[in-house]
N, C-alpha and C positions, 0 to 999 in steps of 0.2 A: 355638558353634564359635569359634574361635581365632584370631584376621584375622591371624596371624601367619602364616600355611600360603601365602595367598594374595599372588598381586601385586597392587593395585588399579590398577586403569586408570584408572576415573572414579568419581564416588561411588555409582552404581549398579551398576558391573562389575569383579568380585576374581575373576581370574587363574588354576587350580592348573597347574603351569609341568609341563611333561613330567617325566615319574620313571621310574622300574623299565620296565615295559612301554607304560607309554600310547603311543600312534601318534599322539594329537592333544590339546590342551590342553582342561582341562577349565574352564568358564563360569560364575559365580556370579552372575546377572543380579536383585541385590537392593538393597536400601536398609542400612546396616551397622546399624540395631536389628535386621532381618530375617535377618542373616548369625551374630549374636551368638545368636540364639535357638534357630538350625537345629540340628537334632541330627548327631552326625559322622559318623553313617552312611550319610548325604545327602553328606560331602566323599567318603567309602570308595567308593562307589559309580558316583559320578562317575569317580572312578579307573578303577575294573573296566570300565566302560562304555568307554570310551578308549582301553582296550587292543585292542578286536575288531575285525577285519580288516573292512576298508575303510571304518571310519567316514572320516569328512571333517570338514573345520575347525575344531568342535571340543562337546563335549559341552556341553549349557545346560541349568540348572538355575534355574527361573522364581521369583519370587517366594516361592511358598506352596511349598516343595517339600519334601517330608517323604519317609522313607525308605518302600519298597514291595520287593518281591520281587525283588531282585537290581538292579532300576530304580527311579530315586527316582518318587513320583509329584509331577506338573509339572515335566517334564524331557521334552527334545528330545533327538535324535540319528538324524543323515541318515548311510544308507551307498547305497555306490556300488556297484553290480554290475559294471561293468569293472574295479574294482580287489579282485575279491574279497568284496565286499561282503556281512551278514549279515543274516538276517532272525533276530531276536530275541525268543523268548516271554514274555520278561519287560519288556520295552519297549513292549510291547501291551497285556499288564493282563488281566487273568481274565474281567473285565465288558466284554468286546469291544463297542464303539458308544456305549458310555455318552456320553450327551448333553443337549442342553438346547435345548428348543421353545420360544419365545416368544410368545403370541397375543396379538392387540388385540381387543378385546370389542365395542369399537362403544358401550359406559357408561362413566361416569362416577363418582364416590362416590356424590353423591347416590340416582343409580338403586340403589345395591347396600347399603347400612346397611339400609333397612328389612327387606332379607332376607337379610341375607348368613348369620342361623342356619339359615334353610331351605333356602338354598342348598348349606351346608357337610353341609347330614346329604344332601341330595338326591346330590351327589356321590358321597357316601360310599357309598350304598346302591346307584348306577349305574355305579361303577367298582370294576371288582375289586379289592383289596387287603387279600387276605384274609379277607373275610366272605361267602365260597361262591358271589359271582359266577365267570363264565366267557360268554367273550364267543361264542368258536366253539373247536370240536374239530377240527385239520388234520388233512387224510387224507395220506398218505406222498406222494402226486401235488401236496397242497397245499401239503404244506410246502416241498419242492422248490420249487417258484412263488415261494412268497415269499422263500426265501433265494435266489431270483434276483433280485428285484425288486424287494423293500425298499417304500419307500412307495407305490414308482409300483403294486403289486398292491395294496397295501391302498386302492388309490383305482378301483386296476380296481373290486374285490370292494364297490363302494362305502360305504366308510370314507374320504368326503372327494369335494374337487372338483380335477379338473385345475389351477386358478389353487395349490393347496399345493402345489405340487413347484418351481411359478414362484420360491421362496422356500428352498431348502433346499438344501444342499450337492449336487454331481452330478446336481441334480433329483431328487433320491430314493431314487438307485440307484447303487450300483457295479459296472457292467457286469461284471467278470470275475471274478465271485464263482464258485464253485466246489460246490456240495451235493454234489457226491458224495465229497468229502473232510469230510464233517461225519459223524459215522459215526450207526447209527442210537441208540447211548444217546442220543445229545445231543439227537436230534430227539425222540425220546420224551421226554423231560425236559420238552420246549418246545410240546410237543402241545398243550394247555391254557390253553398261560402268556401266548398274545397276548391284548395288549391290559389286560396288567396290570399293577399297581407289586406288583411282588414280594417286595423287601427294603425295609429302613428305610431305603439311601440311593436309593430311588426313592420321586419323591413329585411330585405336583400342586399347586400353592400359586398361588390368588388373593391376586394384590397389587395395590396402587394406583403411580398414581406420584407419589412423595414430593417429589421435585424436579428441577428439569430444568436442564441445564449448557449445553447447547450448544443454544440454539431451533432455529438452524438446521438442525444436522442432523434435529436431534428431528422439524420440518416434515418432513423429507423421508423420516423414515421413519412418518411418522404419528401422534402421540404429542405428547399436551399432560399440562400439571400437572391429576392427581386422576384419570386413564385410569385403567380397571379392564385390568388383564394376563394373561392366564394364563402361568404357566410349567410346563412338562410337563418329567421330568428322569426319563431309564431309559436299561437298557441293551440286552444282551440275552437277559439270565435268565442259567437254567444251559445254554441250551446253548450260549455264550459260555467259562464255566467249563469246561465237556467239551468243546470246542477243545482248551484250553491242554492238561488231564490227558491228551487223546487224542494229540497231536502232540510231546507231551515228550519220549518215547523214541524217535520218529522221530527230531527234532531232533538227540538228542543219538549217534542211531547215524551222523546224516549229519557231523557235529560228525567224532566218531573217523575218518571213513572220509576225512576230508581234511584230517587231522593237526589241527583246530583243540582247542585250552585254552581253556576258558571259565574264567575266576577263581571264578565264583560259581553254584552248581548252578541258581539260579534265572536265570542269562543264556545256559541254554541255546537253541543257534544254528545256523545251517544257511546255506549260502550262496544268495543268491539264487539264484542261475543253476543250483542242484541241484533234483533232483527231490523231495526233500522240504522244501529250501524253497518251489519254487511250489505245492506241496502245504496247504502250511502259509499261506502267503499266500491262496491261493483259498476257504480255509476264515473266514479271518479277516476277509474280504471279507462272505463269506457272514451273518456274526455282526453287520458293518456293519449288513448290511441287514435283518436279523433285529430291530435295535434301531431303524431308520428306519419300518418297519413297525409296529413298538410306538408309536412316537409317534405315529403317523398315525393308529392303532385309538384313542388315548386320544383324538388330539384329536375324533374323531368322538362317543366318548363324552360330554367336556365340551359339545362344542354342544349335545348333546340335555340334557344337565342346564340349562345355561342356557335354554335356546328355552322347558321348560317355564316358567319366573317371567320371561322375559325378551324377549319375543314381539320386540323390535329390536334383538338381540344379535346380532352376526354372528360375531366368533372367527375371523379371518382369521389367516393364519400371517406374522407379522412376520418370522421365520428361525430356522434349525433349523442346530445346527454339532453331531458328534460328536466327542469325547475318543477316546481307547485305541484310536489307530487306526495302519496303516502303508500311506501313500500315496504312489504314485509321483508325483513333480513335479519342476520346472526348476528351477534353483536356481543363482543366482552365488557361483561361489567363487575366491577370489583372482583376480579379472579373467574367470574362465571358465563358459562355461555347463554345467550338469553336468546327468544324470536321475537324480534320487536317490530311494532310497525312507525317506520320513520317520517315523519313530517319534516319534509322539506317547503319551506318558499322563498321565493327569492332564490335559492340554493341549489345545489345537485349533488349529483353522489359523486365521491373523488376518492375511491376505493383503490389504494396502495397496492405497488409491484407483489406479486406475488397471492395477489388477496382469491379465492376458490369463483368468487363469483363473477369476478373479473373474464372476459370475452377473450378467447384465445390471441388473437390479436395484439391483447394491449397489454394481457400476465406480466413479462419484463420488464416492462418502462412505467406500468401504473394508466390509473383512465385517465386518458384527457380529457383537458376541460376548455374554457373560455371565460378571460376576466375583460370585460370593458363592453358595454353600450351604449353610451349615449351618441348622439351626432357627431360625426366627424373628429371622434376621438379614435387614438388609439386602443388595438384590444391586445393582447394577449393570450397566443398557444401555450396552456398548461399539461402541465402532466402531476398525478396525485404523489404527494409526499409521504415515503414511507411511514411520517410518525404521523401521518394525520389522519390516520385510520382509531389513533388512540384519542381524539379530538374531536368534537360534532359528530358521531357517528360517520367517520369515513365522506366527509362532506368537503364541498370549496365554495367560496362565495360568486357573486351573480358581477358585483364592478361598477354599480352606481352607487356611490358613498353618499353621506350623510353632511358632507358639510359642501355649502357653496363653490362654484367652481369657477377661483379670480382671472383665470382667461376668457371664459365670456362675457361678450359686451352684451348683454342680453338686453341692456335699454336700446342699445343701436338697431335693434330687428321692430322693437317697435313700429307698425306702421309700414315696413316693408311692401312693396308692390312686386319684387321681383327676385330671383336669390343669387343677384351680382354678388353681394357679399362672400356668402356661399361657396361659389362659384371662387372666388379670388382665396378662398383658406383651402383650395385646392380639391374637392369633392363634388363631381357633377351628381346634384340631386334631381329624382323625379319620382314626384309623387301628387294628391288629388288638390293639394292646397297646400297655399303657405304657412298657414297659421298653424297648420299642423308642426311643419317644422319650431315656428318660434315655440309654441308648445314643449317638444322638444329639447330644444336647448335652454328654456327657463327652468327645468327641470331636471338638469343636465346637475350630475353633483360632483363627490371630488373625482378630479384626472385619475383615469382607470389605473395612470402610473402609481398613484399615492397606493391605491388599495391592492394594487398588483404586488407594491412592495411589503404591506403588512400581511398580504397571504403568504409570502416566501417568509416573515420574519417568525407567523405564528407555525408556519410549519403543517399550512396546509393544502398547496400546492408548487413548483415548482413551473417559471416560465422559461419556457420553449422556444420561442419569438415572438416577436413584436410586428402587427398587423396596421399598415396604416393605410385610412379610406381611399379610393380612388373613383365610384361608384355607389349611390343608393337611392334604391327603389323602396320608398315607404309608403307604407299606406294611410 
């Protein structure tokens, strides 16, 4: 991309200055290797986004932000319902809840080398992904439950213990979810699919931890050098997808019916305060909780995988943050308090020490987060930076960058029959197929370290330690 286009403010923040229709300026919240690599349809986009009636202060585009369906993904933008405000299909993402679980095992290396091959097939063979497990079949009465409930029913239905909800965004649930705007393909789609990793970017990965930056915080949230970790990472299948296809033509009739232009068919929009925005909203709630439910079914899974080789494993939930989401919160803008509803994708909330809405738990140290996804990379334990609540609306980025990533040989998998390779960069994988993986890491972008390092430079998360694979069960 072209630093010409932009104003730079500071060496993490480049400007795009009001043009043709924007209502508010657009935010490049990077490091300028990061801004040089970004493709420009990640600048186009930003644009479009700026134009829609009542965003506020101004569109942000995070670290790793790559282009997406009319919205880039890791990219914010808050609008305002008293000024007209939009709720946006393509600001939310198709994979509605996509997230990322954290667990502390209660082991160490030591305990887990001797078995960590039995424990990678035990996995594989106890957690559906694709090899003809199914954990339960929802009745129409059941699934209604859970898209109301989210975790807190998969813990009724015992999948888990009350102390997991102590630890996870809303406690589990987002009250004002709506099922009966989920129509029933979508439920039918989802009949089956709890408590699975369904696609190749949902996956389970045992890792250790590698290194650790900050003790202090590390003490406080539990976590020394060589912890065995779980990270649980889904969303919420297809019936997340059959949201988005079901409410498009809604969207875009409420769209006409109140004179709004969308620039780009995929930033079809509705106003909040219409009835097929809260339509649309109620459903997208529902898809939250559809994918807090999935994690909570998995991590009940993993315990039972571990408990068998591991009789003093416990798999407590360190914290649970969803991506692809649009949430109502407070928020200052120029001196004022506003209620806005936040479009995250790609992104999460990364709400600063001390912030009201922040989960008793995590008040002193700020929300943790998670920077790095791709295969067999490194991730990083964040915690939210106090000035980065003045930035993205209180956000942290997802960890797959936008520019190519020079350590993999991604011509070498070509063709692959087996995952020797794999296997020798030190990560026992199992999942339904190979191609998935190459999949995967063709798609794999910059080293989570690069964009780990520009969230710590823009000041909008702080890492914790360093997570590296040792296990993954993808779908």
């Amino acid at each position: 991309m072209q630093l010409h286009r932009f104003t730079q403010k500071s060496p993490t923040e480049w400007q795009i200055e009001l043009q043709g229709l924007m209502r508010v300026t657009g935010v490049l919240l990077a490091t300028e290797d990061l801004i040089r690599v970004m493709d420009d349809a990640v600048y186009q986009q930003v644009v479009q986004v700026a134009s829609l009636p009542g965003v506020v202060q101004a569109v942000y585009a995070l670290p790793d932000a790559r282009p997406g369906y009319g919205f880039p993904r890791g990219a914010v933008a808050a609008f305002d319902p008293e000024q007209g405000g939009v709720i946006v299909s393509g600001a939310v993402g198709v994979d509605i809840g996509w997230g990322a679980r954290v667990l502390r095992t209660g082991l160490n290396l030591t305990h887990l080398l001797p078995c960590r091959e039995a424990l990678a097939n035990l996995l594989h063979t106890l957690i559906p992904n694709g090899n003809g497990m199914k954990v339960i079949r929802l009745s129409g009465r059941g699934m209604d439950a859970m898209l109301r409930g989210g975790a807190r029913w998969a813990v009724d239905m015992g999948y888990g213990v009350p102390a997991d909800l102590e630890r996870i965004e809303g406690q589990g649930c987002i009250l004002d979810a709506n099922p009966a705007q989920v129509s029933e393909l979508a439920k039918t789609r989802q009949l089956e699919e709890m408590g699975t990793l369904h696609s190749p970017n949902h996956a389970l990965e045992v890792q250790r931890v590698a290194q650790v930056y900050d003790r202090q915080t590390a003490k406080a949230l539990g976590i020394q050098l060589d912890d065995i970790m779980v990270n649980i990472r889904c969303g919420s299948h297809g019936l997340g997808q059959q949201i988005s296809v079901d409410h498009y033509p809604r969207l875009a009739t409420a769209a006409r019916r109140h004179d709004i232009t969308f620039p780009n068919r995929h930033l079809t929009c509705a106003p909040l305060a219409s009835e097929a925005g809260q339509n649309y909203l109620g459903a997208v709630h529902a898809g939250v909780n559809c994918a807090l439910a999935n994690r909570q079914m998995l991590t009940h899974l993993a315990r039972r995988a571990f408990a068998r080789l591991f009789s003093e494993s416990r798999l407590d939930v360190l914290y649970d943050v969803s991506y692809n989401t649009c949430q109502l919160e407070s928020h200052r803008v120029e001196s004022q308090q506003y209620t806005l509803y936040v479009h995250r994708k790609g992104a999460s909330r990364a709400l600063g020490p001390g912030h009201a809405d922040l989960l008793p738990t995590w008040r002193d140290i700020g929300q943790p987060g998670l920077i790095g996804d791709a295969a067999n990379t490194n991730s990083y334990i964040t915690v939210a930076a106090a000035s980065g609540q003045e930035r993205a609306f209180g956000s942290s980025c997802h960890g797959v960058g936008p520019a190519p990533n020079p350590s993999w040989p991604v011509q070498a998998w070509r063709g692959l029959e087996n995952l020797d390779v794999l296997r020798r960069l030190g990560t026992l994988v199992r999942g339904p197929a190979v191609n998935g993986v190459v999949e995967e890491l063709s798609e794999a972008g910059s080293d989570s370290g690069v964009i780990m390092d520009a969230a710590e430079q823009v000041g909008l998360a702080r890492r914790v330690a360093r997570l590296s694979p040792l296990i993954r069960i993808r779908g």
